[in-house]
C-alpha positions as CSV (number, residue, x, y, z in Angstrom):
1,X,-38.6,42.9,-19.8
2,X,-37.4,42.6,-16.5
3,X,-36.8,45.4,-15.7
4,X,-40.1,47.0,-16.0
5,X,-40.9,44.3,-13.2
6,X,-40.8,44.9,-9.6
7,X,-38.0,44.2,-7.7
8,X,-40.4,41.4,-5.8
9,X,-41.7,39.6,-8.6
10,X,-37.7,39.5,-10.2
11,X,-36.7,37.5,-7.3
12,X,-40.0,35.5,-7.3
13,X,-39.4,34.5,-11.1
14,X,-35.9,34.0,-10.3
15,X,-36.1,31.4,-7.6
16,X,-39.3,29.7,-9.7
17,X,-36.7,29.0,-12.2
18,X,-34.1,27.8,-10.1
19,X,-37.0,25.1,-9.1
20,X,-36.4,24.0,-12.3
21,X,-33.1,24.1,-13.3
22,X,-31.0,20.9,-13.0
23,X,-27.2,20.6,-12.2
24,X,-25.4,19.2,-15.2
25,X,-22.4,17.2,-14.8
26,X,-20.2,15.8,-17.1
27,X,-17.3,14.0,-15.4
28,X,-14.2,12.1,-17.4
29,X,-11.1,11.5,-14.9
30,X,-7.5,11.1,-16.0
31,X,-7.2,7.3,-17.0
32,X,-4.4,5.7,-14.6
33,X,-2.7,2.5,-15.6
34,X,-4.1,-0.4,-13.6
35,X,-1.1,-2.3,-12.3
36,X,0.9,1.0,-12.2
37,X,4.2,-0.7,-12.2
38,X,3.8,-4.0,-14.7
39,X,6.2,-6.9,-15.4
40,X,6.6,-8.6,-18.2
41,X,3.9,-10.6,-19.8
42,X,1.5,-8.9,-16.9
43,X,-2.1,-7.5,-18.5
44,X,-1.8,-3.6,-18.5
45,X,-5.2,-2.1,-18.7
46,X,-6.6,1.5,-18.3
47,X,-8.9,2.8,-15.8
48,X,-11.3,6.2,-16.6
49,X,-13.7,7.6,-14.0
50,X,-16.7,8.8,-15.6
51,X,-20.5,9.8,-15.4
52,X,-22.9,12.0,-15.3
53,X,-23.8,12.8,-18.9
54,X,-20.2,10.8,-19.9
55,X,-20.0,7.0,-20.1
56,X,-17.8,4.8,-21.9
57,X,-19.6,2.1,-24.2
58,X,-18.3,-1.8,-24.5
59,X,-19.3,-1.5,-28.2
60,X,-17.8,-1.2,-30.0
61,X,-14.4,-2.5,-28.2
62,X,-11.8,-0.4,-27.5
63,X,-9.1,-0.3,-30.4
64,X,-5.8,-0.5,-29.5
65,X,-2.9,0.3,-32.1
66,X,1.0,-0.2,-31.8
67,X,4.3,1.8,-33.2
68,X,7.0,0.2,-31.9
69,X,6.9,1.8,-28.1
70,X,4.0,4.3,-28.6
71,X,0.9,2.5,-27.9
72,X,-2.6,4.0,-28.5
73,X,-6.2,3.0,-27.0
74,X,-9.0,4.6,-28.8
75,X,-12.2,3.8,-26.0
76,X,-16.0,4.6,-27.2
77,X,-17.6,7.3,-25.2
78,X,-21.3,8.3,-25.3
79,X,-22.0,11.9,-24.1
80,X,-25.6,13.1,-24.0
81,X,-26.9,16.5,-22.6
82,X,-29.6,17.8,-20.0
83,X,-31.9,16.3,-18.6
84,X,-30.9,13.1,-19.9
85,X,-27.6,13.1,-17.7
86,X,-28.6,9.9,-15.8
87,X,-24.8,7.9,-16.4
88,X,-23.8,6.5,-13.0
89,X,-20.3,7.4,-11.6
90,X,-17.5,5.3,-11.7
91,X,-14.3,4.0,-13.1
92,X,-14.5,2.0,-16.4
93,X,-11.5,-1.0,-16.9
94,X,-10.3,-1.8,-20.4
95,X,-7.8,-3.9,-21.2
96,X,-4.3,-2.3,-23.5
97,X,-2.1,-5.8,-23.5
98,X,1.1,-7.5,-22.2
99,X,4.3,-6.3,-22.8
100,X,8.0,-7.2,-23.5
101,X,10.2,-5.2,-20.6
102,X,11.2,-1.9,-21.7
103,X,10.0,2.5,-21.7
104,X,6.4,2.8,-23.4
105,X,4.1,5.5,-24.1
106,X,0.3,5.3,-24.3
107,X,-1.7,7.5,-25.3
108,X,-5.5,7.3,-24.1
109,X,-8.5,8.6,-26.8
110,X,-12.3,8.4,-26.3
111,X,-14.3,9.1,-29.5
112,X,-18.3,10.0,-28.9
113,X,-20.7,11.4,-31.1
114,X,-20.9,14.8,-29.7
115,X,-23.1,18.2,-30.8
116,X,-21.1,19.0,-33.9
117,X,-20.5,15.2,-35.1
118,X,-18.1,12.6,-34.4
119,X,-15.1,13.5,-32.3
120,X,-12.2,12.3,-30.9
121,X,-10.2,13.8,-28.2
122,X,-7.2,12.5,-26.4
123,X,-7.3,12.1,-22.5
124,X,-4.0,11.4,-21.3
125,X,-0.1,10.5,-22.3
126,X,0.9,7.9,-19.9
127,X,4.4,6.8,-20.2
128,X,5.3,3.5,-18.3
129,X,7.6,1.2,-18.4
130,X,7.6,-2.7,-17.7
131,X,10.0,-4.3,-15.7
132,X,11.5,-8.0,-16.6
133,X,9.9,-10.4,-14.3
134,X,12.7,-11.5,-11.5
135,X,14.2,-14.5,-11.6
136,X,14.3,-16.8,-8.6
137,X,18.4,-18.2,-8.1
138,X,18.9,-22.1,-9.1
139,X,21.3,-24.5,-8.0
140,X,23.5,-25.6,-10.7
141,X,24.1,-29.2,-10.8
142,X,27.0,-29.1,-8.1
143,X,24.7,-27.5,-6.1
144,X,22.1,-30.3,-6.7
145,X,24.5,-33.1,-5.2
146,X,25.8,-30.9,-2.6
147,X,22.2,-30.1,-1.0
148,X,21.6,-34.5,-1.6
149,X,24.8,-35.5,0.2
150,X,23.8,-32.6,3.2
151,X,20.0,-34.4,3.4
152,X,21.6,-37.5,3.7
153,X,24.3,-36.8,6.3
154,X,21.7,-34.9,8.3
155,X,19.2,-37.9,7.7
156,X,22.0,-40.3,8.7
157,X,23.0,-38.4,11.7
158,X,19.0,-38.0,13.1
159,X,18.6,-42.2,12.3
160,X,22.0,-42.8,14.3
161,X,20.7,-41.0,17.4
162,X,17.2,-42.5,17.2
163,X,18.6,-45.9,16.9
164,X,20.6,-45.0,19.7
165,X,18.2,-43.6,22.0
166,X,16.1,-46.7,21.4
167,X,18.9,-49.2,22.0
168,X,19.2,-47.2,25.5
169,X,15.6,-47.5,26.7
170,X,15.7,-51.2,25.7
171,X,18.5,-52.0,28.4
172,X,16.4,-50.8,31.5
């Protein structure tokens, strides 16, 4: 059919339909582990940019399954097509769990309901690893008396001069 058209009215139908058409955007970023380096007993959660026609849905929550040091994080996603790619941008927080110090690996899913059904597609493999939380030095119970007998001989020393210096100003 086109063409039989002129050239001209090609490029006029052409640029009518580009009028028309919409940009379509459907944005999922690499999840990043949010704190990137965790200690011990420290909440590890995910962050995914997303929008456009991709969101990720509270509900249902986010399952999250554990083998030993492979840890999965299955998130809802809702994907829709033109024109109804309205989803605003930005990055979505969910939470994966503390851990015990030591190497883990998780693996980051989003399951939607897409054009041919239910899917389920993995993201990312983020390994990690959790440090032990540091420990702050004690004194042991030497060091206990020791710093108490130092207090008091400074103590002593300062109520000495003070006694001293006021003794002095008392004579004049």
């Amino acid at each position: 059919m086109l063409s039989s058209m002129p050239r001209l009215a090609q490029s006029t139908l052409t640029l009518a339909l580009l009028l028309f058409c919409q940009a379509t955007f459907a944005v999922v970023g690499t999840p990043v582990l949010v704190p990137p380096h965790p200690v011990a007993g420290q909440l590890v959660q995910v962050s995914v940019y997303s929008g456009g026609c991709d969101a990720f849905s509270a509900y249902p929550s986010p399952t999250v399954t554990r083998a030993g040091d492979k840890i999965r994080i299955d998130l809802s996603g809702v994907f829709t097509i033109d024109p109804f790619c309205v989803f605003p941008s930005g990055d979505s927080l969910f939470p994966v769990g503390t851990f015990e110090p030591g190497r883990y690996s998780l693996q980051v899913d989003r399951t939607y309901i897409g054009l041919s059904g239910r899917m389920t597609e993995t993201l990312a493999v983020i390994p990690f690893g959790v440090a032990a939380v540091a420990t702050i030095p004690a004194l042991n119970r030497a060091g206990i008396v020791l710093l108490i007998l130092s207090l008091l001989a400074i103590s002593g020393v300062r109520m000495r001069r003070r006694h001293c210096a006021l003794e002095s100003t008392d004579r004049f």
